[in-house]
Phi, psi and omega in degrees: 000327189272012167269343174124351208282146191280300185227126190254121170278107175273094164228180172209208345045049192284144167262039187216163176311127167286324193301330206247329161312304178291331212259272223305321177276333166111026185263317171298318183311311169303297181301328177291329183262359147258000172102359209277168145252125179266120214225118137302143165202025174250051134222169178270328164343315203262006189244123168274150186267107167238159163297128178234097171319144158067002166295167170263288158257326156253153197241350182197175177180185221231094186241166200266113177359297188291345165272355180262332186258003206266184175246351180214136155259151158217140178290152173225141161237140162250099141009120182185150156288136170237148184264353174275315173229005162105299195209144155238159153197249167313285146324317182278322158336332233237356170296303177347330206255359179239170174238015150248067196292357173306307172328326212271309178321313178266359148217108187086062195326313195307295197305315177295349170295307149349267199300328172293335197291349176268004179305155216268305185275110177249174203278193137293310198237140161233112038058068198266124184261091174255065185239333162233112178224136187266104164308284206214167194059012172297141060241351187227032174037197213223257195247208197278334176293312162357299184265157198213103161323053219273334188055029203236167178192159220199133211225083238190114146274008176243083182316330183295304155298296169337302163266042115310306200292316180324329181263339164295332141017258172314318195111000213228125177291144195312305186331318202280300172303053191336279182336314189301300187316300195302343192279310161321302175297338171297330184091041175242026202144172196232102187261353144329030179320016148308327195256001181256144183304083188261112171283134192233118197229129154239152210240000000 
């Protein structure tokens, strides 16, 4: 709000009761002690149908109304090991925003992760939250050795770089995580961090 923005809009697409998400992560609580709106998104009500030009496996999806209505988006990913694909993070973030992740699980999880990144609204901002991070036993851990301290947050208009560094992190070479190469090879981003300007601030 102090950037200017007229109105800021909070959802997710959760796979747990969103009501018990938001409240149980401290996320209404924040958006809320911050002027945000905390936006349902557990109906299909709230979802528009768009064309994604140029997918491999997906070519259309469901996406939740208000990213079709905002002037900015910004991504927030929480850093984490997933047993379906190795990591979520930037990319993988973008199920969040649609409503049939079933659809991506039974073809090709990696490409459709892919394949959603060509859609014409990308984020602005990608916002990687590495401050309490799930190693291992993701997408939702076991006990508390699941997390590792990392205290760090990650700053990216390139989501594609954004989960390269995210999965070096991890310890797990970029290769591994099959959505990155593919999304690379595709042209949506740059998982060569070698070749990127990278700023390192520490506080």
């Amino acid at each position: 709000m102090k950037a200017g923005a007229k109105e800021v809009y909070i959802f997710d697409h959760t796979c747990d009761n969103w009501v018990n998400c938001y409240r149980n992560s401290g996320i209404e609580k924040a958006a809320k002690s911050a002027g945000a709106k905390v936006v349902p998104a557990g109906s299909e009500s709230y979802y528009q149908d768009i064309t994604i030009p140029g997918g491999v496996n997906l070519q259309k999806a469901k996406v939740h109304q208000l990213l079709l209505e905002t002037d900015v988006f910004i991504n927030v990913p929480i850093l984490k090991d997933h047993e379906s694909t190795r990591m979520t993070c930037c990319l993988k973030n973008s199920m969040g925003l649609v409503w049939d992740r079933g659809y991506w699980h039974s073809n090709n999880l990696n490409q459709c992760i892919a394949d959603y990144a060509l859609y014409e609204k990308k984020p602005a901002l990608n916002v990687i939250d590495c401050y309490n991070v799930m190693v291992k036993h993701g997408p939702q851990g076991i006990s508390k050795e699941d997390i590792v301290l990392m205290k760090s947050l990650m700053l990216t208009t390139d989501w594609v770089a954004g989960d390269a560094a995210a999965a070096k992190m991890l310890g797990i070479a970029v290769e591994k995580i099959e959505y990155i190469p593919i999304a690379h090879k595709m042209g949506l981003g740059n998982m060569n961090l070698e070749s990127l300007n990278i700023k390192k601030i520490k506080m």
